[in-house]
PyMOL CGO cylinders between C-alpha atoms (Angstrom):
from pymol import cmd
from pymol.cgo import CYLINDER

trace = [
    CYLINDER, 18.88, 33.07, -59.56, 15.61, 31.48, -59.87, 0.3, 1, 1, 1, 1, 1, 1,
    CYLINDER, 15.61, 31.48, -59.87, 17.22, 28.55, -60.60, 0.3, 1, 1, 1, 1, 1, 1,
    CYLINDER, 17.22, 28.55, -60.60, 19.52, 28.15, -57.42, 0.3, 1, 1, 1, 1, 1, 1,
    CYLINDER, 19.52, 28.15, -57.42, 16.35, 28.66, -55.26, 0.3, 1, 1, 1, 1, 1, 1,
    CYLINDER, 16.35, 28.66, -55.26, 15.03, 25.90, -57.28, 0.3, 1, 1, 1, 1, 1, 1,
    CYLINDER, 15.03, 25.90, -57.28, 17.74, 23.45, -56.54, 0.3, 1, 1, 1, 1, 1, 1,
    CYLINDER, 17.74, 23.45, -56.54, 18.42, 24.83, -52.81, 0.3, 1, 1, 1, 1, 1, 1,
    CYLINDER, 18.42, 24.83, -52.81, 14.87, 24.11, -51.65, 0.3, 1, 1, 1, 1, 1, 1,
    CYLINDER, 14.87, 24.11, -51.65, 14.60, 20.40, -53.76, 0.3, 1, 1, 1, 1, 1, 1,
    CYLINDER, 14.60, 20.40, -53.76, 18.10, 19.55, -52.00, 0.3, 1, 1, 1, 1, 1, 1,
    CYLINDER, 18.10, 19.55, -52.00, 16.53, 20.10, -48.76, 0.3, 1, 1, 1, 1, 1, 1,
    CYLINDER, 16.53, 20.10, -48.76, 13.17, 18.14, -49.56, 0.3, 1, 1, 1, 1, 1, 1,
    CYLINDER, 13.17, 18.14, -49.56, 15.53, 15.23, -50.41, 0.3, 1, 1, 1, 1, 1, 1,
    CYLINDER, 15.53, 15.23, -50.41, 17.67, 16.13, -47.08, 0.3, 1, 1, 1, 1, 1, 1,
    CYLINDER, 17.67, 16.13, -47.08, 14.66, 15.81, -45.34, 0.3, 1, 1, 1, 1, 1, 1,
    CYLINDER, 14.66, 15.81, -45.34, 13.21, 13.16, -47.02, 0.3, 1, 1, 1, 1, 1, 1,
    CYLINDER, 13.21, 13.16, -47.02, 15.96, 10.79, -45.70, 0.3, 1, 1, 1, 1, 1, 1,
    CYLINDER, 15.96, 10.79, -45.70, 15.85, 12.63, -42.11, 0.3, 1, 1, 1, 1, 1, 1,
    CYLINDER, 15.85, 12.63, -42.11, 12.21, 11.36, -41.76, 0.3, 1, 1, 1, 1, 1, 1,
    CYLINDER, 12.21, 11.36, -41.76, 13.40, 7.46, -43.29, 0.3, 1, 1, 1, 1, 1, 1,
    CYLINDER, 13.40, 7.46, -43.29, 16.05, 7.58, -40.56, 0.3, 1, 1, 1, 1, 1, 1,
    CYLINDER, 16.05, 7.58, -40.56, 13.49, 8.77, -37.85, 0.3, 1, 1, 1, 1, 1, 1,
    CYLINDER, 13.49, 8.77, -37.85, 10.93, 6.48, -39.13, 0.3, 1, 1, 1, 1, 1, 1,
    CYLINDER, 10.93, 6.48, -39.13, 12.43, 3.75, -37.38, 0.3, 1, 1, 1, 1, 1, 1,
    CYLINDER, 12.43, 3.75, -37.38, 13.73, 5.97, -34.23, 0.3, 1, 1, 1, 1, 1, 1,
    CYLINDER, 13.73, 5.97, -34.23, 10.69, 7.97, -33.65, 0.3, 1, 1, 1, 1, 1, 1,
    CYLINDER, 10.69, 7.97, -33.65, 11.79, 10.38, -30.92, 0.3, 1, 1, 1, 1, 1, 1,
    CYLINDER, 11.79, 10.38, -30.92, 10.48, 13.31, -32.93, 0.3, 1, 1, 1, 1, 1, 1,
    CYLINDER, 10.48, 13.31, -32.93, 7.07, 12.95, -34.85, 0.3, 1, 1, 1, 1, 1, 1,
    CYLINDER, 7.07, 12.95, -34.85, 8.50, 11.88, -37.84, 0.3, 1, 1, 1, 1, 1, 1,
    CYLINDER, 8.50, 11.88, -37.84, 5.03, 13.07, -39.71, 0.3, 1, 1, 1, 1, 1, 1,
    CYLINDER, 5.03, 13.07, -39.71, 5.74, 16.28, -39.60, 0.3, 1, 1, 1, 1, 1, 1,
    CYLINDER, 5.74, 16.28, -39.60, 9.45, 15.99, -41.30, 0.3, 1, 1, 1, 1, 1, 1,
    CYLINDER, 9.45, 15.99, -41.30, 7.97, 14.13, -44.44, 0.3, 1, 1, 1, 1, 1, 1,
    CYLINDER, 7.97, 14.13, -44.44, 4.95, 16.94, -44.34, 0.3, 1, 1, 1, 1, 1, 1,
    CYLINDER, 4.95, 16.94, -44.34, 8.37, 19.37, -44.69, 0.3, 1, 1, 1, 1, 1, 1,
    CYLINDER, 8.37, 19.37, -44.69, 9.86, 17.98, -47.59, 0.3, 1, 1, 1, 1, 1, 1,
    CYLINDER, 9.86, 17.98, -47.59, 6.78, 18.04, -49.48, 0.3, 1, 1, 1, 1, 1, 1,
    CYLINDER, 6.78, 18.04, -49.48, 6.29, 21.43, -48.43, 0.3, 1, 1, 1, 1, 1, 1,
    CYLINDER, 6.29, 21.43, -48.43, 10.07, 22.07, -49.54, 0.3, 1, 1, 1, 1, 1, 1,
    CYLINDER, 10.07, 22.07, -49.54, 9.03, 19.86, -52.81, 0.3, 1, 1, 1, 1, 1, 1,
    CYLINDER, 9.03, 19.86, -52.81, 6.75, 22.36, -53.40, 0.3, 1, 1, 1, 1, 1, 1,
    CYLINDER, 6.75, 22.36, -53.40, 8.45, 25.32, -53.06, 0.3, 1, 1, 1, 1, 1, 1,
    CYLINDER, 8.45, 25.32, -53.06, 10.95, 23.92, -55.20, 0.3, 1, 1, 1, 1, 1, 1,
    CYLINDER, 10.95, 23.92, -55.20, 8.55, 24.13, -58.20, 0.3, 1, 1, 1, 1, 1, 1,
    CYLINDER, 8.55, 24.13, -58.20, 9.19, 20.73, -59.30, 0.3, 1, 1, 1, 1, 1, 1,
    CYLINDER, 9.19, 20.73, -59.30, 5.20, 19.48, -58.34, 0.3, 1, 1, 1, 1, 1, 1,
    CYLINDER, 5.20, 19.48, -58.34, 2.35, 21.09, -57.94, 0.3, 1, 1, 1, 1, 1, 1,
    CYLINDER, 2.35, 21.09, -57.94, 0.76, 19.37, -55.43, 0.3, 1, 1, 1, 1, 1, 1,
    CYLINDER, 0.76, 19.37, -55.43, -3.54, 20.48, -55.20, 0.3, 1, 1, 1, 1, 1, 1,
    CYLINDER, -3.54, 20.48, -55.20, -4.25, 23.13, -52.16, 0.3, 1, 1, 1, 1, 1, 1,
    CYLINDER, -4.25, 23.13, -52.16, -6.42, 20.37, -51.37, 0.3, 1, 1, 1, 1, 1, 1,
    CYLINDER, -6.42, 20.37, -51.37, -3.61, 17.52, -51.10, 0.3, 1, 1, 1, 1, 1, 1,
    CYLINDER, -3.61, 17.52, -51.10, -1.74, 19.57, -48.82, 0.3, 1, 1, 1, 1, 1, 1,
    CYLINDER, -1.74, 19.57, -48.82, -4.14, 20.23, -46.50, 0.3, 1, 1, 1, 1, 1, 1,
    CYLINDER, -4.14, 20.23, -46.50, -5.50, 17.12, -46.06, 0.3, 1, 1, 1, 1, 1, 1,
    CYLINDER, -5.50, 17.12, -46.06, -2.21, 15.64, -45.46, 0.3, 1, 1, 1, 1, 1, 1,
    CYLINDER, -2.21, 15.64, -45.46, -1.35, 18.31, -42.97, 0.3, 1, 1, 1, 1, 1, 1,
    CYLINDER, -1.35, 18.31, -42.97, -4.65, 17.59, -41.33, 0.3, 1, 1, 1, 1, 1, 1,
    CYLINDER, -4.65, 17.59, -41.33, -3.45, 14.03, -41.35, 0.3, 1, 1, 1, 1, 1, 1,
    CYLINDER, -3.45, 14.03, -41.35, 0.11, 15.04, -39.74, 0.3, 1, 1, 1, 1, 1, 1,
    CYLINDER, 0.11, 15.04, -39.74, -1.90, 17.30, -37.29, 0.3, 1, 1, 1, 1, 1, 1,
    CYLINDER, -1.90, 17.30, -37.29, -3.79, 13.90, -36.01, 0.3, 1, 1, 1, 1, 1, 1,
    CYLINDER, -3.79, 13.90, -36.01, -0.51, 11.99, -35.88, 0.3, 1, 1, 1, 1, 1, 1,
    CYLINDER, -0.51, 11.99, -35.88, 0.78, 14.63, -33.70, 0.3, 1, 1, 1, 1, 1, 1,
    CYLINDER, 0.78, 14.63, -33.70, -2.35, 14.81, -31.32, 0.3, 1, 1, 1, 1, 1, 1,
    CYLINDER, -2.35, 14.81, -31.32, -2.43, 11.39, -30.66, 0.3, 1, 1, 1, 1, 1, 1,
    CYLINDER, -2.43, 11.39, -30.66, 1.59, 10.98, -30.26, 0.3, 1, 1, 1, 1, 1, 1,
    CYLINDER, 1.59, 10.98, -30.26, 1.04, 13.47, -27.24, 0.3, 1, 1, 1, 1, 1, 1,
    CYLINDER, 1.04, 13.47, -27.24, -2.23, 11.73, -25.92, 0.3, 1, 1, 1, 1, 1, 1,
    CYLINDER, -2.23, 11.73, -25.92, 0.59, 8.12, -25.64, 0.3, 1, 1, 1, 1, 1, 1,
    CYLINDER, 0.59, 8.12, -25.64, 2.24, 7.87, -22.59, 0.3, 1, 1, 1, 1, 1, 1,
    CYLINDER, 2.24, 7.87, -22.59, 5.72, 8.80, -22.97, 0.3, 1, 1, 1, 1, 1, 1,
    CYLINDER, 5.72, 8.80, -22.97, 6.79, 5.64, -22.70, 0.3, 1, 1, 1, 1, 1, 1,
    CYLINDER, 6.79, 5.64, -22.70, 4.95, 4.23, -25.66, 0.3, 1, 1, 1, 1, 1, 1,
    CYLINDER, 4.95, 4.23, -25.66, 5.48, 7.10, -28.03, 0.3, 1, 1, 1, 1, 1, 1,
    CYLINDER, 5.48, 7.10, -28.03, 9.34, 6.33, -28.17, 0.3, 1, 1, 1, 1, 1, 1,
    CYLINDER, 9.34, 6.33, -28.17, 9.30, 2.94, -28.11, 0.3, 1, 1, 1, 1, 1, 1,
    CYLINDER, 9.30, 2.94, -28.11, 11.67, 1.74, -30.90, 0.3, 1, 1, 1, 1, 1, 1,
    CYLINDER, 11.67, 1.74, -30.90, 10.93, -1.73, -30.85, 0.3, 1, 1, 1, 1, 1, 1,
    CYLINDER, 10.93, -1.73, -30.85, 10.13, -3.41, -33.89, 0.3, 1, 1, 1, 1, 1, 1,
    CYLINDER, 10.13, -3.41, -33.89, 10.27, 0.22, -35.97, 0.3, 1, 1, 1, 1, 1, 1,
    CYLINDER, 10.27, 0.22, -35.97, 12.50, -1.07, -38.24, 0.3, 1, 1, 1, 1, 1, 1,
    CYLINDER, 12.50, -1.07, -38.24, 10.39, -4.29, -39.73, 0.3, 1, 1, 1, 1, 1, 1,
    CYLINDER, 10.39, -4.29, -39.73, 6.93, -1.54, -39.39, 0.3, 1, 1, 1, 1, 1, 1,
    CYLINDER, 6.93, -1.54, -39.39, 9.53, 1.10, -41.45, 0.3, 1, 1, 1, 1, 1, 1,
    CYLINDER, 9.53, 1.10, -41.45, 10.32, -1.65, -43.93, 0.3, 1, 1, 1, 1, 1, 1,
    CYLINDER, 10.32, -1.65, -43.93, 7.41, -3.04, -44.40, 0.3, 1, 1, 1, 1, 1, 1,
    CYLINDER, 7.41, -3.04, -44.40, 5.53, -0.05, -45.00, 0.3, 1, 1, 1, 1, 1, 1,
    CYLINDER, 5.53, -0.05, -45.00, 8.25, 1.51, -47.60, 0.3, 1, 1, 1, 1, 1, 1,
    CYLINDER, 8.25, 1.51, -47.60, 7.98, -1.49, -49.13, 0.3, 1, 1, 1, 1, 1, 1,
    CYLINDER, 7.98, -1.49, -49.13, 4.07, -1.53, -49.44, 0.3, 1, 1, 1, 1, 1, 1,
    CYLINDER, 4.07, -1.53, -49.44, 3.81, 2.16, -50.05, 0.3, 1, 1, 1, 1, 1, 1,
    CYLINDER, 3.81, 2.16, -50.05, 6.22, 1.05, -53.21, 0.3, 1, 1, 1, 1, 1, 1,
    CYLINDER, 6.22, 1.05, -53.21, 4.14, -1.54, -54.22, 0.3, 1, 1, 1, 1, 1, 1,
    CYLINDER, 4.14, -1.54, -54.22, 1.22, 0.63, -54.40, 0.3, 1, 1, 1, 1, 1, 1,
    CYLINDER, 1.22, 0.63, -54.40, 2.44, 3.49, -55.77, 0.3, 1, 1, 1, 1, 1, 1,
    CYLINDER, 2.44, 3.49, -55.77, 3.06, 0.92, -59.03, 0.3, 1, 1, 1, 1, 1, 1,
    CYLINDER, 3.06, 0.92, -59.03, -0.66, 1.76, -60.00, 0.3, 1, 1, 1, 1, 1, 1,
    CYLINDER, -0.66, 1.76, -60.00, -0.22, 5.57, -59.91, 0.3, 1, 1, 1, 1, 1, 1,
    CYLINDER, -0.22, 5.57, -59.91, -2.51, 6.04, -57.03, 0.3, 1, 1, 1, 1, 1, 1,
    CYLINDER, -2.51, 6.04, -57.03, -2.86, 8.00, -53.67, 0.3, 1, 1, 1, 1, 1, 1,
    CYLINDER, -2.86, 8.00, -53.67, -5.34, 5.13, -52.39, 0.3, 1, 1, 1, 1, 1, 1,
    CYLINDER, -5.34, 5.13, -52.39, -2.84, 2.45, -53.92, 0.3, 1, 1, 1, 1, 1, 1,
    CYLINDER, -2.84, 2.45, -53.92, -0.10, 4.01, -52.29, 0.3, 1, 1, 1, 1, 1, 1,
    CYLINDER, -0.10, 4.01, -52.29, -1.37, 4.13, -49.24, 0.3, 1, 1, 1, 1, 1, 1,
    CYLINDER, -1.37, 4.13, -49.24, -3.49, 1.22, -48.81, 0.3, 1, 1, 1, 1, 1, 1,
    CYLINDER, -3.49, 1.22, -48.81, -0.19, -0.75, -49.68, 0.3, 1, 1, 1, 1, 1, 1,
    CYLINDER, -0.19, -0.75, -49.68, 1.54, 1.23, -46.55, 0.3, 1, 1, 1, 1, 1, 1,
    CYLINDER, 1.54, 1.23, -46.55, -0.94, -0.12, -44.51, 0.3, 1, 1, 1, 1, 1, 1,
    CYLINDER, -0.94, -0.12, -44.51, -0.40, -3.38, -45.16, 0.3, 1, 1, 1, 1, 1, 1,
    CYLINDER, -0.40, -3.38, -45.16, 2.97, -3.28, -44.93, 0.3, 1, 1, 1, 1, 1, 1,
    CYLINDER, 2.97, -3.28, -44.93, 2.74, -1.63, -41.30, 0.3, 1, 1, 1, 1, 1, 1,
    CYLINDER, 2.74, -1.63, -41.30, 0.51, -4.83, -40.41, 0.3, 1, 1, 1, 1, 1, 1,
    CYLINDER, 0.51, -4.83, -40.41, 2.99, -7.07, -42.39, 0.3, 1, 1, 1, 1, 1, 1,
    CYLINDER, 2.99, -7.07, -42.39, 5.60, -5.93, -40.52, 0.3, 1, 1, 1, 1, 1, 1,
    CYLINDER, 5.60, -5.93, -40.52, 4.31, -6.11, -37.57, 0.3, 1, 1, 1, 1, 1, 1,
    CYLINDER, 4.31, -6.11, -37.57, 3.40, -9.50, -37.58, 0.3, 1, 1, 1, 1, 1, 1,
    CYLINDER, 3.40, -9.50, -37.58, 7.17, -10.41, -38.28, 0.3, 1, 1, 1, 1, 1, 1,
    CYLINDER, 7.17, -10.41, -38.28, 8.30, -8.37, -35.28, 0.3, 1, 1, 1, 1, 1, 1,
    CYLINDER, 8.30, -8.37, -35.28, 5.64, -10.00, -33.12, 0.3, 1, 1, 1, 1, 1, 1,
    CYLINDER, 5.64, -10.00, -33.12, 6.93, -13.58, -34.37, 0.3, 1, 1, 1, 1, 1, 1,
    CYLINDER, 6.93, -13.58, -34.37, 10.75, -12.81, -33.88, 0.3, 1, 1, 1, 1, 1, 1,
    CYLINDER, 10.75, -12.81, -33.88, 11.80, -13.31, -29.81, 0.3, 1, 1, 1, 1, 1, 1,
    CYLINDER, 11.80, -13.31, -29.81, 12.15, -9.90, -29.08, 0.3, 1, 1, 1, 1, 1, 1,
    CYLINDER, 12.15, -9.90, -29.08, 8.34, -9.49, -30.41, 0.3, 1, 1, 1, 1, 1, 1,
    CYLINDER, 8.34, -9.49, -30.41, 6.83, -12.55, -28.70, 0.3, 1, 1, 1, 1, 1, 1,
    CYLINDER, 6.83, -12.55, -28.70, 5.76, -10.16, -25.44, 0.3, 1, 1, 1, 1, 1, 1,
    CYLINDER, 5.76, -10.16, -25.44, 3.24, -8.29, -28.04, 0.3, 1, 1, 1, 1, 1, 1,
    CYLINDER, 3.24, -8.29, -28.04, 1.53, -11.69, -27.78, 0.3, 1, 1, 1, 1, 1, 1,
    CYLINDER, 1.53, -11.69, -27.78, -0.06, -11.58, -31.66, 0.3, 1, 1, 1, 1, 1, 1,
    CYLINDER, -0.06, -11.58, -31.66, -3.25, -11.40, -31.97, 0.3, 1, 1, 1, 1, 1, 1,
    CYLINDER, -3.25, -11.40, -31.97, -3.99, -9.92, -29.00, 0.3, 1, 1, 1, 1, 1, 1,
    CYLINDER, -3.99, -9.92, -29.00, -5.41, -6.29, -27.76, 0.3, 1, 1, 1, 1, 1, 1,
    CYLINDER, -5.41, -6.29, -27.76, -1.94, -5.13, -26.80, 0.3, 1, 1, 1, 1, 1, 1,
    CYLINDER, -1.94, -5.13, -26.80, -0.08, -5.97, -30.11, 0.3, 1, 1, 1, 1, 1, 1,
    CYLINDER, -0.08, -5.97, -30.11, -3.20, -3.90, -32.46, 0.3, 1, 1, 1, 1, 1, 1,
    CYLINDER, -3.20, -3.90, -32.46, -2.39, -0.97, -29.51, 0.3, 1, 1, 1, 1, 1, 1,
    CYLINDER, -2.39, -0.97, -29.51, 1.24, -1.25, -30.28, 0.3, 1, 1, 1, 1, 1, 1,
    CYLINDER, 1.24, -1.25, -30.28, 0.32, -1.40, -34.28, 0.3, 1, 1, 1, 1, 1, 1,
    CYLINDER, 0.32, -1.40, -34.28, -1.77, 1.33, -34.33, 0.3, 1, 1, 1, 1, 1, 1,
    CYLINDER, -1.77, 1.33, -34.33, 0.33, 3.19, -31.79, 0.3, 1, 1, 1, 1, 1, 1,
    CYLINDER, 0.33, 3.19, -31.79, 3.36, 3.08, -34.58, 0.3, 1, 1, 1, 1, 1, 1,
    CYLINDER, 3.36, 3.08, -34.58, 2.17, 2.00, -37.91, 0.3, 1, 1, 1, 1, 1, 1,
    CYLINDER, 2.17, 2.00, -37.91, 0.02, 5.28, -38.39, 0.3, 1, 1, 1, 1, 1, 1,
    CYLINDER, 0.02, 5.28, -38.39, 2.84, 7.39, -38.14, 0.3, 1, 1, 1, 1, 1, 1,
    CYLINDER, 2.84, 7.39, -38.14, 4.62, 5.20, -40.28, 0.3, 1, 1, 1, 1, 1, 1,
    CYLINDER, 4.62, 5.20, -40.28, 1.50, 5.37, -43.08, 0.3, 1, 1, 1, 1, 1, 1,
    CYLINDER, 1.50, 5.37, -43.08, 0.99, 8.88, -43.07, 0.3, 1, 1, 1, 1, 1, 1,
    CYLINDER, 0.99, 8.88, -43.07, 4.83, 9.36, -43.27, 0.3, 1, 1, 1, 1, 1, 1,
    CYLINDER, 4.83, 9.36, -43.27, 5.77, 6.96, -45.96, 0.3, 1, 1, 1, 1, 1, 1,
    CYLINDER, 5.77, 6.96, -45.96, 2.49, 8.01, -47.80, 0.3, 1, 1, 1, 1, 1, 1,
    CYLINDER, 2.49, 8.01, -47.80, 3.73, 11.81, -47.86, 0.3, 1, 1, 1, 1, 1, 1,
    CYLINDER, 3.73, 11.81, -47.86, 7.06, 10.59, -49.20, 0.3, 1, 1, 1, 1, 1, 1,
    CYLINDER, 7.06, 10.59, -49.20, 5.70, 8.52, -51.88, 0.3, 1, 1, 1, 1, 1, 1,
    CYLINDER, 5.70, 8.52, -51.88, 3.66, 11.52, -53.17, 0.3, 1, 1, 1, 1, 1, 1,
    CYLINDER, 3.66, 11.52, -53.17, 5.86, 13.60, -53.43, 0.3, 1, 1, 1, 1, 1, 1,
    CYLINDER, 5.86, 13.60, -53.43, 8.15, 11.21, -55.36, 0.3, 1, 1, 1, 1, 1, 1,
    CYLINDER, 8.15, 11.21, -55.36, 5.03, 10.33, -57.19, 0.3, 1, 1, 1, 1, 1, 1,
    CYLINDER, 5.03, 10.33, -57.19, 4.11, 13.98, -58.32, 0.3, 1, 1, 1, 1, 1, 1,
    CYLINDER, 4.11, 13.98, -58.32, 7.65, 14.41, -59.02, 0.3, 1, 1, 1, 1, 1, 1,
    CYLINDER, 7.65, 14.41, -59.02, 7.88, 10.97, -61.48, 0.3, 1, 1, 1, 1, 1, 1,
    CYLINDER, 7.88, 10.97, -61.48, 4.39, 12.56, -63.37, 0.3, 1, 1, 1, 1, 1, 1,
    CYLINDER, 4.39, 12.56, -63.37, 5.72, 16.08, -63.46, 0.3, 1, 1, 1, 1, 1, 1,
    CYLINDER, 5.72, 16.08, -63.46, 9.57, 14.45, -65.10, 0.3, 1, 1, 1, 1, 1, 1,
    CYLINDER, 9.57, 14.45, -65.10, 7.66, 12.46, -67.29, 0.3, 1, 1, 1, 1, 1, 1,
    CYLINDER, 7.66, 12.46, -67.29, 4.01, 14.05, -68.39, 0.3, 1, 1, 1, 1, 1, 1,
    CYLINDER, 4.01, 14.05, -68.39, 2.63, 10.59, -70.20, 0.3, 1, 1, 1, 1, 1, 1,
    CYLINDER, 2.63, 10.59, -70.20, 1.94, 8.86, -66.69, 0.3, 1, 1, 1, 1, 1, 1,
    CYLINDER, 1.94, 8.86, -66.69, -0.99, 9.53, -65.23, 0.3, 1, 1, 1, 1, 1, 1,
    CYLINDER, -0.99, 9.53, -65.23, -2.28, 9.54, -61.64, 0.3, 1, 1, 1, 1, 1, 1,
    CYLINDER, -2.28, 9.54, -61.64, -5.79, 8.49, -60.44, 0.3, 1, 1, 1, 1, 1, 1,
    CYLINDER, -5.79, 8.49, -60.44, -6.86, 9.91, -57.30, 0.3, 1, 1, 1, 1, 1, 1,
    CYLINDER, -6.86, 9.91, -57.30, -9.42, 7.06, -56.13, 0.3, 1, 1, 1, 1, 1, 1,
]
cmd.load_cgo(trace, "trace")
């Protein structure tokens, strides 16, 4: 019985896990706070054993994604355009980083990936109105790549904690 909870609850972290990839590039619902789920659901799964610590400061870090969604004008906060090169770029970063088994790896290489991919939407026609560098296109970054961080961050630990607790010899460094 124990068992079938097991597997219920890590079938809907992975459920959710690719809910929050598909709403990371149509972000009409804070897509924050589905990743901060499936680790939640990770969790309760019993497959990692993510620190009381981790989870709180990530859902402190969902809770400020959340604020400041609501503080955007309405306008802004669903704005899709150029989602899906921030998306890609930070997965992509976020994977990069998490190849030296660290939180501050991870998501420093999410970051950059937000930027990276945000400077390829703002040279692609449809991105040319952001007007790189200016004010409006490090508004429109921040406005959507920190969502996009915290998300893909979230994700990656919880695949990360999953990877050390499959296979005990690797190691994860917290700084």
């Amino acid at each position: 019985m124990a068992n079938d909870i097991t597997v219920i609850w890590l079938a809907a972290a992975l459920f959710v896990m690719a809910i929050s990839l598909f709403l990371l590039v149509r972000p009409y619902f804070p897509v924050a706070v589905t990743a901060y789920a499936s680790l939640w659901f990770m969790k309760w799964s019993h497959v990692i054993h993510p620190g009381d610590w981790l989870m709180t400061s990530w859902g402190i870090a969902v809770a400020i994604v959340l604020v400041i969604d609501m503080m955007q004008p309405r306008r802004l906060a669903r704005c899709t355009n150029g989602m899906t090169y921030i998306g890609i770029g930070a997965i992509v970063g976020m994977m990069v980083g998490m190849t030296g088994f660290s939180y501050l790896w991870m998501v420093a290489g999410a970051a950059i990936g937000v930027i990276a991919g945000g400077y390829v939407y703002a040279r692609t026609p449809a991105g040319k109105p952001l007007g790189f560098p200016s004010a409006q296109f490090f508004q429109y970054l921040c406005a959507k790549g920190l969502p996009a961080v915290v998300t893909v961050s979230i994700i990656g630990i919880a695949v990360m904690l999953w990877i050390i607790e499959q296979h005990p010899v690797a190691t994860i460094q917290y700084m």
